[in-house]
C-alpha positions as a Markdown table, in Angstrom:
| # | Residue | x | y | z |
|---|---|---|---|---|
| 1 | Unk | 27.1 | 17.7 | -49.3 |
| 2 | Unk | 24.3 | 16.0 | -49.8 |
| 3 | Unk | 22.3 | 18.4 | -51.5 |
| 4 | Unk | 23.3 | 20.0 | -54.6 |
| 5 | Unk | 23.7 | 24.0 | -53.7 |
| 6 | Unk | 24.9 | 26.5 | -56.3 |
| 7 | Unk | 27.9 | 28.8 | -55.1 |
| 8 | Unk | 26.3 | 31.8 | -53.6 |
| 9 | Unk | 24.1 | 28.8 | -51.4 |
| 10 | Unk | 27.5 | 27.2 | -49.9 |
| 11 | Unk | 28.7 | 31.1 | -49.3 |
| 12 | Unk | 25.5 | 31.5 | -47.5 |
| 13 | Unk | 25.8 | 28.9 | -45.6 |
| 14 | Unk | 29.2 | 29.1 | -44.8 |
| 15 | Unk | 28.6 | 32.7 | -44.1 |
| 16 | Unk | 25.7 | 32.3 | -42.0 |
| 17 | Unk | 26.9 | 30.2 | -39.5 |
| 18 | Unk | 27.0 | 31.5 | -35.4 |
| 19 | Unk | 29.1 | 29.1 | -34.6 |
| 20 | Unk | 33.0 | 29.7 | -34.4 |
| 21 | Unk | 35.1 | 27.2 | -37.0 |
| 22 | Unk | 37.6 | 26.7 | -34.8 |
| 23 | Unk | 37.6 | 23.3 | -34.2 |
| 24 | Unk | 36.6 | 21.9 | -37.0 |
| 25 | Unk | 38.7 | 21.5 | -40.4 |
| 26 | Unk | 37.2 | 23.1 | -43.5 |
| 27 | Unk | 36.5 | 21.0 | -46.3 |
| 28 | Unk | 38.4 | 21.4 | -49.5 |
| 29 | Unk | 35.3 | 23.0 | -51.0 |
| 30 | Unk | 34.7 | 25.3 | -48.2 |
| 31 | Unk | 38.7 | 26.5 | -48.5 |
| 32 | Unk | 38.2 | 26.7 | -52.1 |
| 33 | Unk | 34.9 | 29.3 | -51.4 |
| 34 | Unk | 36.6 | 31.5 | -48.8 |
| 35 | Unk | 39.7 | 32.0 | -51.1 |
| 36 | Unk | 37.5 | 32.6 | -54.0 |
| 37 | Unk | 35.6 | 35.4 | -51.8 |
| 38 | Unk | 38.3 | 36.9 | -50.2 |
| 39 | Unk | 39.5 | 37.4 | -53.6 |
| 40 | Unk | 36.4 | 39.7 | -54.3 |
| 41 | Unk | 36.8 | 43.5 | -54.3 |
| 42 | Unk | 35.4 | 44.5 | -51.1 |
| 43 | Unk | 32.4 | 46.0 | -53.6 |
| 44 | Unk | 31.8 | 42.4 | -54.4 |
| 45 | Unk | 31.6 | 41.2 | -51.2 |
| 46 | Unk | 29.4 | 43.8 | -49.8 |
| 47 | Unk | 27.3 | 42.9 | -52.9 |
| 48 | Unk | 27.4 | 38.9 | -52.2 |
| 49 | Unk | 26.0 | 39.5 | -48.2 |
| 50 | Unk | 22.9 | 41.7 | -49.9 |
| 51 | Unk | 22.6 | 38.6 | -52.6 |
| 52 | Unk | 22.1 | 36.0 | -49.5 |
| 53 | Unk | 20.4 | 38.1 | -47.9 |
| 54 | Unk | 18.0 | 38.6 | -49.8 |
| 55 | Unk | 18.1 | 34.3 | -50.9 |
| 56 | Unk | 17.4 | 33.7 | -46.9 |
| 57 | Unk | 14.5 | 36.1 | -47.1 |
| 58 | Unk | 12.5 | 34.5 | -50.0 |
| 59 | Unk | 13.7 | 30.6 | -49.1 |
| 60 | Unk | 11.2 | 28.6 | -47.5 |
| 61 | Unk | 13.8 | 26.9 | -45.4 |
């Protein structure tokens, strides 16, 4: 990446997307995220989406 994004931006992002992966190979730090979220209790998770949705909301990109 060429910007420096904390975690719960890459999650975002990687959550975010429309697009389908398939396709396209994930990068060793996109496998590392998704393991390290689907190892979340579902609590968690439900928890991360409101935290990015609520980043997206007050980012100005």
């Amino acid at each position: 990446m060429a910007k420096s994004y904390g975690v719960a931006g890459v999650v975002a992002s990687f959550l975010s997307r429309r697009m389908p992966l398939r396709g396209r190979r994930l990068s060793s730090d996109e496998v590392e995220l998704l393991a390290q979220y689907r190892a979340l209790t579902e609590n968690d998770q439900v928890a991360m989406r409101y935290l990015i949705g609520a980043m997206k909301s007050v980012s100005r990109f």
